[in-house]
N, C-alpha and C positions, 0 to 999 in steps of 0.2 A: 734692716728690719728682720726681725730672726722668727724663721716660720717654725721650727718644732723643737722636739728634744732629741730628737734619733741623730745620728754619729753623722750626719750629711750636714745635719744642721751646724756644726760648729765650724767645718773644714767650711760650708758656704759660706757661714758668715764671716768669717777671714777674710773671704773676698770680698766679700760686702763691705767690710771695713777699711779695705781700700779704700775705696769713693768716702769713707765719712774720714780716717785718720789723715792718709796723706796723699786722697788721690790716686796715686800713680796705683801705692800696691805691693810696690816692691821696693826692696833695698837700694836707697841711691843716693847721691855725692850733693853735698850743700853745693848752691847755687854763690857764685865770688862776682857777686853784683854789691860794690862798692855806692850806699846812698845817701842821701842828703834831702831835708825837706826844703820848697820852694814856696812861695807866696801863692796861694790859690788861687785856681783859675777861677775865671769871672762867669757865673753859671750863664747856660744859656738853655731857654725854655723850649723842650720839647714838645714834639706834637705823634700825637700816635693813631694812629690810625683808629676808629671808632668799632666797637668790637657788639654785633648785636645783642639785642638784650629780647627775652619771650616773657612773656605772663605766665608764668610757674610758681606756686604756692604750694606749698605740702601743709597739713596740720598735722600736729606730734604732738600726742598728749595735750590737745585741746591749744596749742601753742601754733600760729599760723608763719610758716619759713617761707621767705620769697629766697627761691632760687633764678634770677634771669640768665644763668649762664649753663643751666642744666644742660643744655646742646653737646658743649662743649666736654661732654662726656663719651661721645660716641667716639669709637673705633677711627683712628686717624686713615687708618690702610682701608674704613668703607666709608665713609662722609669726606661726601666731597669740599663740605662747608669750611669742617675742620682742618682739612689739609690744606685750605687755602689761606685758614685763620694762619696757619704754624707757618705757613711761609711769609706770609704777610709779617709774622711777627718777627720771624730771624732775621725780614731783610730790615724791618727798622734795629732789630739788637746790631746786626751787623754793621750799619752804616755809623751806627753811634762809635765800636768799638775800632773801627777803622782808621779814626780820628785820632785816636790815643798812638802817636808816632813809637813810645816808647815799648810798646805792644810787641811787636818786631825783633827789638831788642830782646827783650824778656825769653821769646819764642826760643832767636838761634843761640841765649846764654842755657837754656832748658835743654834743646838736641844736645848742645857740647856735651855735655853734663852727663846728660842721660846714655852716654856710649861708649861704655866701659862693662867688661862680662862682668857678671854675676851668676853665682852659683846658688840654689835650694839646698833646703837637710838632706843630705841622701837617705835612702831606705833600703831593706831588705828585704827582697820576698825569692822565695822557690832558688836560693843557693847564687842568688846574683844581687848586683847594687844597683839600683836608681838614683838619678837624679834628674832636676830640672836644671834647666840651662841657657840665659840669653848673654847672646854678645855682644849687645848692646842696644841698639835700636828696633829689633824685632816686636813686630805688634804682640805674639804671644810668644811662650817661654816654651824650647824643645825638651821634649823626657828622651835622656840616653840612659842606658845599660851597660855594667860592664863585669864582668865575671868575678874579679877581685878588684880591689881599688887601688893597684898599680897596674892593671893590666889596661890594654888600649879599650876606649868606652865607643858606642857606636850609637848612632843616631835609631833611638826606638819608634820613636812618632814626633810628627814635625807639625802641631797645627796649623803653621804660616802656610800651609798646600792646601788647608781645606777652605779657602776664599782669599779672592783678590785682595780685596781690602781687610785682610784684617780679623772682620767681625764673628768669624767662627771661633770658639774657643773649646780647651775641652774643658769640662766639666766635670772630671772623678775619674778614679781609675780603681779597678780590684782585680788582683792578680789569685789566681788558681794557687792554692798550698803546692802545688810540685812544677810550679813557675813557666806552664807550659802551653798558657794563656794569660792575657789582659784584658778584663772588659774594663771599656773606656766610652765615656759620654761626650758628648760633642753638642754645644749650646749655639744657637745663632744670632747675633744682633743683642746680644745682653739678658735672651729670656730666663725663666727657670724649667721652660722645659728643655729638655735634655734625651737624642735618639743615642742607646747604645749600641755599639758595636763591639765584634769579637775580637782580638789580634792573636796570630800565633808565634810568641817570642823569639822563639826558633829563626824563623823564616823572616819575622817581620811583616807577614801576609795577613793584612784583614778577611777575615771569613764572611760570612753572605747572610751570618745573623744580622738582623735588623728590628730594636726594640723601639717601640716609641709610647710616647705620651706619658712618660715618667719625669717625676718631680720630687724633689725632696727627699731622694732614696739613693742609696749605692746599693747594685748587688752584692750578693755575699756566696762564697763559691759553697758547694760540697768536695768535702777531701777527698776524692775519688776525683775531683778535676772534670767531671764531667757534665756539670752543668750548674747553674747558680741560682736564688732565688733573689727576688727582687718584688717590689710593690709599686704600681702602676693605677692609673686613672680611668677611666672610659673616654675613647675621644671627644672632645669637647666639642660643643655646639658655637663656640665663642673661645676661640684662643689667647687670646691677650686679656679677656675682660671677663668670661664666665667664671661663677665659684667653682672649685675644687671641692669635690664633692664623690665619695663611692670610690675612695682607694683598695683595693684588694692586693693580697698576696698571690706570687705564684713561683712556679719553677722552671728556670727554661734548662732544655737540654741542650746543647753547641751544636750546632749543623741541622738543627729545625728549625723550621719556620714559628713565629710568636702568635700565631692562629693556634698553635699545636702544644703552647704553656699550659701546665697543670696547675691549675686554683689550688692556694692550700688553705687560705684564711681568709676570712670575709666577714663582714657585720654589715649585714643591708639594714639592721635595723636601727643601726646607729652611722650613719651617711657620713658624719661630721668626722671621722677617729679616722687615725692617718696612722702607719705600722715604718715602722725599722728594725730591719732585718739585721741578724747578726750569725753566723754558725760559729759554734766555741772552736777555739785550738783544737780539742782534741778531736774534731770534728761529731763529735756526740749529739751535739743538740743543737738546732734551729731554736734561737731566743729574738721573738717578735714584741718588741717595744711600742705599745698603743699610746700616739697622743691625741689629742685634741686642738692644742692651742700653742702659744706661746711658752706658757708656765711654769715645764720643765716637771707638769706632774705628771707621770706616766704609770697606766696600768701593763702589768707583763705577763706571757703565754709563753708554754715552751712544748718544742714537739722533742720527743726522743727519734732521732733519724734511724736507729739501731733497731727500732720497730718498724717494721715494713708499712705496715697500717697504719702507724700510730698518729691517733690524735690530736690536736695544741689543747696542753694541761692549763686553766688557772694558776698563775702564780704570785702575782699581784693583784687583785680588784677592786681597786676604789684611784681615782685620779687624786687623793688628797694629799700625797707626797712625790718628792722627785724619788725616782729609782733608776739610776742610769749603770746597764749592765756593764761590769768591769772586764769580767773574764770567769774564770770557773775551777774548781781543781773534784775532779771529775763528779759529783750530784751535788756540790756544794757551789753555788751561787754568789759572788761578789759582786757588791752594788755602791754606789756614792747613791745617799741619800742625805734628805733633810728634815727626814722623822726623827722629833725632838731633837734636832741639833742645826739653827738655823743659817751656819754658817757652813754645815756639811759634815759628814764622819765616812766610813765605810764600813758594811756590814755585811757579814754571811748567813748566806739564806740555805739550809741545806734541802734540797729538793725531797727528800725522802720522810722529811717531818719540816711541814713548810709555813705552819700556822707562826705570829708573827712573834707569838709569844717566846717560838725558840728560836726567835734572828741573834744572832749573834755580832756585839761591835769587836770589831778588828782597831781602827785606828779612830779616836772620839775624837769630839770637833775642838779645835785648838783658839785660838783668840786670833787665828788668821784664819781667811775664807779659803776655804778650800774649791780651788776652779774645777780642777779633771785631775783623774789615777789611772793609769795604765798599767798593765802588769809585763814587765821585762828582766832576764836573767830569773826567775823566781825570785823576783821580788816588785813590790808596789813602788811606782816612782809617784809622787803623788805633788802636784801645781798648787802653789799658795798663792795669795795674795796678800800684801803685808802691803798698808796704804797702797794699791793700785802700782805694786812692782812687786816681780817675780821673787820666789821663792822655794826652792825643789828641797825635798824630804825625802829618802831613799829608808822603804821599811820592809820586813820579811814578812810573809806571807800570814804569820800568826801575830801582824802588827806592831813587831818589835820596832821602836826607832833607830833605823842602823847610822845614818849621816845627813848632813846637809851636804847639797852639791854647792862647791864654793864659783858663784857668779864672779865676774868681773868687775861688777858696780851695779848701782843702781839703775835698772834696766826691765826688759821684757823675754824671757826664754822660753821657746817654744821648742819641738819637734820629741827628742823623747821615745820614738817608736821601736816595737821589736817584739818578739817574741817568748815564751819562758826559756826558750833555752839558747835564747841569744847572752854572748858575755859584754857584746857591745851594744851601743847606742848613739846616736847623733844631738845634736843640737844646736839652735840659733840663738845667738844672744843680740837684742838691739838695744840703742836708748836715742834718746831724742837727739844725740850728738856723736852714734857711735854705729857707723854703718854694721847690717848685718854680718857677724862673723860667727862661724860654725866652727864646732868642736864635739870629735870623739868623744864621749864617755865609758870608763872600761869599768862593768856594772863590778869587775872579781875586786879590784884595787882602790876604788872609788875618786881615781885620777882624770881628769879633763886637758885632754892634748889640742891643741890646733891645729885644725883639718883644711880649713880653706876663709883666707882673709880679702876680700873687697880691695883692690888696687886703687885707689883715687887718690886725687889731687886734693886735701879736706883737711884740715890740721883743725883738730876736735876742739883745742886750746885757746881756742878763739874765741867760743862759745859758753857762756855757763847756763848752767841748768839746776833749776834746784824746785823746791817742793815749799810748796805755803801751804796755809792751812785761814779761811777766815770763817764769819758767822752769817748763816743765811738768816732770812728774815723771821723767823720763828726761835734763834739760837743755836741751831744745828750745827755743828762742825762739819767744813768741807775742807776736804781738801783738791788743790789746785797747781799744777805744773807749771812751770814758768823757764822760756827759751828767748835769750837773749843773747848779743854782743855782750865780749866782757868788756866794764867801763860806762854801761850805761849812765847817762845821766836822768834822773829821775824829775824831770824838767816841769809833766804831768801834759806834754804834749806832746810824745811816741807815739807812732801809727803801730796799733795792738789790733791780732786779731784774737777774737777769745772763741774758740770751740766746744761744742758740748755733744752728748747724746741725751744719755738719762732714761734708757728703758730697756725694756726687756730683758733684766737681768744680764745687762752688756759690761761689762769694765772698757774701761779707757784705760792701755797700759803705755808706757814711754814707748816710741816706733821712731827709725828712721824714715825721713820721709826729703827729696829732694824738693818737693816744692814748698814744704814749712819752712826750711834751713834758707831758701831762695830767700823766702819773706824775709827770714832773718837780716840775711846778709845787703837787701836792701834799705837797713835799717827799722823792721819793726821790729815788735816780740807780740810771739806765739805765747797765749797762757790756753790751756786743757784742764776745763773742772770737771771733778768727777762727783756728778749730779746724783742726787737720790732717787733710783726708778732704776740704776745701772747695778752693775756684780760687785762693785768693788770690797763691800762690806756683808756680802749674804743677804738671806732672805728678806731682814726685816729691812734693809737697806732700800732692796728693791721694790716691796710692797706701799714702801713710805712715798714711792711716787709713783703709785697707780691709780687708775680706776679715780673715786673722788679726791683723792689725795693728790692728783696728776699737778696740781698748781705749785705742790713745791719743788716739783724740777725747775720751773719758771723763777721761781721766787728765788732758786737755790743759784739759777743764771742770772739774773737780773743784778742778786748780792755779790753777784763774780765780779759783774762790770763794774760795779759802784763800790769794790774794794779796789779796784785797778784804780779808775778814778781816784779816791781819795788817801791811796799813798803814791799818787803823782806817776804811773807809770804813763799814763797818759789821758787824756780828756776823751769828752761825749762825743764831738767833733772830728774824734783819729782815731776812734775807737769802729770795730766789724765784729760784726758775729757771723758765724756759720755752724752747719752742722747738717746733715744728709740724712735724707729717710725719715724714722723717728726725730733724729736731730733736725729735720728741716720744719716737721710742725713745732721744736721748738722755738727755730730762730723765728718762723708766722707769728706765734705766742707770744712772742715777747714783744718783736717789733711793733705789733696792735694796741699791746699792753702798756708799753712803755716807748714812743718813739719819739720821744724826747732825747733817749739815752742814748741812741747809737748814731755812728756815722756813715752805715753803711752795713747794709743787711745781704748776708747768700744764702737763700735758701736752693738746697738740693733735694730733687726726688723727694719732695715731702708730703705727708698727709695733710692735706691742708681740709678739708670736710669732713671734721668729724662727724658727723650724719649720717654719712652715706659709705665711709671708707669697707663697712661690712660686708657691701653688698656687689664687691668686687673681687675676681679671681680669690690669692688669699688672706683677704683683707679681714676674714669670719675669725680667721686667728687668734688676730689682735685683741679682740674681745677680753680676755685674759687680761689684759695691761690699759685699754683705756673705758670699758665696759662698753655699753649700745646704746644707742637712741632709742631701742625698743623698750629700754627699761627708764621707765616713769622719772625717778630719781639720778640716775645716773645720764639721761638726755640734758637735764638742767643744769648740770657740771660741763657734759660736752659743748654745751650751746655755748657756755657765757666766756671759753676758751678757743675755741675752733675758730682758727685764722680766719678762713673765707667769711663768715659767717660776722666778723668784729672786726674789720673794717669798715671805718666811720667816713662817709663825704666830707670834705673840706678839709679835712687833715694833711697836715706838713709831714710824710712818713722817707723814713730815710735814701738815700739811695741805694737802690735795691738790684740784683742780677739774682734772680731766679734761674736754676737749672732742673731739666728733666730729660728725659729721651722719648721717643718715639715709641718704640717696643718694650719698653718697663711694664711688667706683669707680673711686677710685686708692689709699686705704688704706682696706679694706673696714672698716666700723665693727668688724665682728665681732671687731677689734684692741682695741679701745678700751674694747667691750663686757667681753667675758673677764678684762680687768688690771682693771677698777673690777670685776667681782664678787670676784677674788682679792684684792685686794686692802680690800675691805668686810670678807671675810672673816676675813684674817691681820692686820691692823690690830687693835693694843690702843692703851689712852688715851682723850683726850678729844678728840683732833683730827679736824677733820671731814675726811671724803675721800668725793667724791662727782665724780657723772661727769652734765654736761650735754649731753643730746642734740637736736641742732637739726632739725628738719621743714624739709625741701624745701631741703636744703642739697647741696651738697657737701663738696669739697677744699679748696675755698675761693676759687676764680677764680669773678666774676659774683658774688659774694654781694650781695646785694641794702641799703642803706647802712643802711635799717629794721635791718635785723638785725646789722649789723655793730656797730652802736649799742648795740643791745640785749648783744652779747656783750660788750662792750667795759666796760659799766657791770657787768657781770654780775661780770668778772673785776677791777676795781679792787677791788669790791665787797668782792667777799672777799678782798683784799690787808686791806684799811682794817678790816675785822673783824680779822683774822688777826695784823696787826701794830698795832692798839689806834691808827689813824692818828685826828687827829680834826681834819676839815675848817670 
């Protein structure tokens, strides 16, 4: 679920898109689980525990909503009702999943697997290299340093110290321009708040600053190194569940106390507007990014730090287009925008005459979506997407087209970072069959070397991968990913699972993932539609499933299944859908709407209320992508769609394993809680539908690989029960 536009927002939702792409999160080795389907087991009727119901009625626009399960929105960590409900509930999910002997299996073939090093992009800051680094099995990944990249690297920060199990991660990191500090975030249990601390590179010694109640923000140093600014909360009356509301800017200086931060920006009278901070290279200018919502529309202020006094100028004012700051060449302003160009352009804003009338385009928008531009070597590296697979474009600074960088294949490349007077650069390339492998880029030659390749046991040849394209129910073209064993036979009774998002302006690009490849090699296939409401095609892409339009994500899902079906890749009965956050009210959506069609439903961390998701921590966000109940007209969209809310008594709905956590404070459980009691309820048959609640989790960023493990075995688990798989 992608809470803003500012530069936090994208590096989070990376991690967020762990828990929806492949889980785990990180680069890892298909799973060599040899399968075969078996005769299905003979159902047998469960019994679940009765889960209470109260007299709760809201009227909406004159419309009267029984909620009985409104309880089950209270704070897990203060009602004691509900912590009793969550236990009550894991122990029937658990004694179901305990059954599935094959479970076990799946588990210790997932550990093998998973414990082999992996390397991150390295990075550059203050005249040294970073990277991250697991050696296999560690719950989080260690950041080492090393002077040159032959010289010895030395362990910088170790998360796995900061909790027994696991469940602290960090959160962000920003290093001082003369690389002689790191502030570093540190997350607990999965939330999105995040306490920062100081490090001094040098020494390796954490300092005794101590930031908290920030969210959604990285600091941003001053080049003088001596202290950062950053954008913070008010402490919260309600941690896990209160809105976010009254972000301000301020400045800390290093070896003070955060009683002692100087305010620099603030709008009391606009509660709702959230800031991302950025200081330019040349350290010139503090440029503070105003959003609101989701949307990617962003108003911009900029202070001249070279003025001792100086004010935050207007420089953008109206939310009505994206403007995401690039970088600068000193009063002149670069920005990715999607004023009149809906798939993106870049344009120069020169601060000194800044009306809009003399913006200036640099690189116009092309017939491929342009994702993100960075500026390194002096020049624009600039991310395409071309059908929902990567595409790099290397231009100069006056937006001449200098090259394409020549990828490997059809795939997803990330990393990219550096500065203008770096000659080098790094990068990741994945595909859905081709573990992560990083390569130098030398910006002078425009040559790609290999830096560091994934040792595993994986022969990629085994696998094909290719690209469909069908027709959703209005005529639409989608296109659609498709991961299989080569040789399939197309029988039309494959155990498929089909995954989706469909919002926020998200693409779905090719990712290795060890527990999709797992599926594979158990014999299903993996297809990935990329839904209308997501990035893959620009704005108009994305607005096409918003707000009232939100039903042809649905529609654009439901036409995935029912092309799968009817070129035989497999039936209604072998057929799963999943998809996390966003993507979990889609799989609610569908399976309400159509539970005829599937064989077996995951919904993760999802919105399942659309009524009420506003009026949680930052659920006021979302507003941007699915509108409000408050509004007359767009209630009556929410209502006739909202899982919890359309679920019918007596209905046959498929087999279903619901996940959430505990500490999720981006879609409160109290989502996920309420759809598994309604739906225990209104379920007839012999299909199980039960809901796993994880301890000391989150959203899904930081999950610690223990547990990742553990979900992972948990939900093949019950594929291989559900569809009679036998390994």
């Amino acid at each position: 679920m992608r809470m803003s536009g500012a530069k936090w927002t994208w590096w989070q939702e990376r991690l967020g898109n762990a828990s929806r792409m492949g889980i785990e999160g990180i680069a890892v080795i298909a799973c060599m689980l040899g399968g075969s389907l078996m005769a299905e087991q003979p159902p047998v009727k469960l019994t679940y525990s009765e889960t209470k119901k109260i007299d709760h009625v809201d009227e909406l626009h004159g419309v009267k909503v029984s909620d009985p399960y409104r309880w089950l929105e209270d704070d897990v960590r203060q009602s004691k009702d509900v912590a009793a409900w969550v236990e009550a509930k894991n122990k029937e999910t658990s004694g179901y999943l305990s059954t599935i002997p094959e479970r076990e299996s799946i588990k210790k073939r997932l550990t093998e697997l998973w414990d082999f090093e992996r390397f991150n992009v390295p990075f550059k800051q203050g005249g040294r290299y970073y990277y991250f680094y697991n050696s296999g099995l560690l719950n989080q990944d260690v950041l080492y340093t090393q002077d040159t990249l032959d010289s010895a690297a030395r362990v910088l920060l170790d998360p796995n110290k900061l909790s027994a199990d696991g469940t602290v991660a960090l959160a962000g990191t920003s290093f001082s321009d003369d690389g002689k500090y790191m502030a570093y975030g540190v997350a607990e249990a999965g939330s999105d708040w995040a306490k920062w601390k100081v490090l001094e590179v040098a020494s390796g010694k954490t300092l005794d600053d101590d930031l908290r109640w920030i969210k959604f923000n990285t600091p941003t140093w001053t080049i003088d190194g001596k202290g950062f600014f950053y954008a913070r909360y008010p402490e919260p009356k309600a941690e896990f569940q209160g809105l976010n509301l009254n972000q301000k800017v301020y400045f800390h200086k290093v070896g003070t106390p955060q009683s002692e931060d100087v305010l620099i920006y603030e709008r009391p009278d606009e509660p709702k507007w959230g800031f991302g901070c950025e200081v330019t290279e040349d350290g010139r200018y503090l440029v503070i990014t105003i959003w609101k919502g989701t949307d990617d529309k962003y108003r911009v202020v900029y202070r001249d730090l070279e003025q001792k006094d100086g004010k935050p100028i207007d420089l953008v004012t109206s939310f009505d287009n994206e403007m995401t700051f690039i970088g600068n060449d000193g009063p002149v302003f670069f920005f990715q925008t999607d004023l009149n160009a809906p798939r993106r352009r870049v344009i120069a804003v020169d601060t000194r005459n800044p009306s809009p009338a003399n913006w200036k385009e640099l690189i116009p928008q092309s017939a491929e979506t342009l994702k993100s531009v960075g500026i390194v070597g002096n020049s624009f590296v600039a991310n395409y997407l071309k059908d929902a697979r990567t595409q790099i474009v290397i231009y100069s600074l006056t937006g001449e087209r200098l090259r394409e960088v020549d990828l490997p294949g059809i795939g997803t490349a990330s990393g990219f970072a550096g500065k203008k007077s770096d000659t080098e650069t790094f990068y990741s390339f994945t595909s859905f069959a081709t573990p992560a492998t990083i390569f130098r880029y030398d910006m002078k030659t425009g040559q790609s070397s290999l830096f560091r390749q994934a040792k595993v046991k994986f022969n990629s040849s085994d696998f094909e991968v290719k690209q469909v394209f069908y027709t959703s129910k209005d005529g639409t073209r989608v296109p659609m990913f498709l991961v299989h064993k080569k040789g399939l036979k197309l029988t039309g009774d494959n155990p498929t699972l089909l995954y989706g998002y469909g919002g926020f302006n998200i693409p779905l690009t090719p990712s290795f993932s060890i527990s999709r490849l797992a599926w594979v090699e158990m014999g299903g296939v993996y297809a990935v539609a990329n839904l209308r409401g997501g990035g893959e095609y620009g704005e108009e892409w994305h607005q096409a499933g918003t707000k009232l339009k939100k039903q042809n994500v649905f529609d654009d899902f439901i036409s995935a299944a029912e092309w799968l079906i009817a070129n035989k890749y497999t039936s209604s009965k072998r057929l799963a859908i999943q998809g996390g956050s966003n993507g979990g009210l889609l799989v609610g959506a569908c399976m309400t709407q159509r539970p005829d069609l599937f064989g077996a439903c995951l919904p993760a961390v999802g919105v399942m209320d659309m009524l009420r998701f506003h009026k949680f921590t930052a659920g006021r966000f979302w507003v941007d992508d699915y509108g409000s109940a408050d509004n007359p007209e767009e209630f009556k969209a929410l209502l006739k769609y909202s899982p919890y809310h359309n679920l019918k008594d007596g209905v046959q709905y498929p087999p279903t394993l619901i996940t959430t956590a505990d500490t999720d404070d981006r879609v409160v459980p109290g989502h996920s809680f309420k759809f598994a009691a309604r739906l225990q309820a209104a379920h007839t048959g012999t299909a199980p539908v039960l809901i796993r609640i994880e301890t000391r989790a989150g959203h899904g960023a930081g999950k610690p690989t223990a547990k990742i493990i553990e979900e992972v075995a948990d939900l093949w688990g019950f594929l291989v029960k559900t569809f009679g798989m036998k390994l």
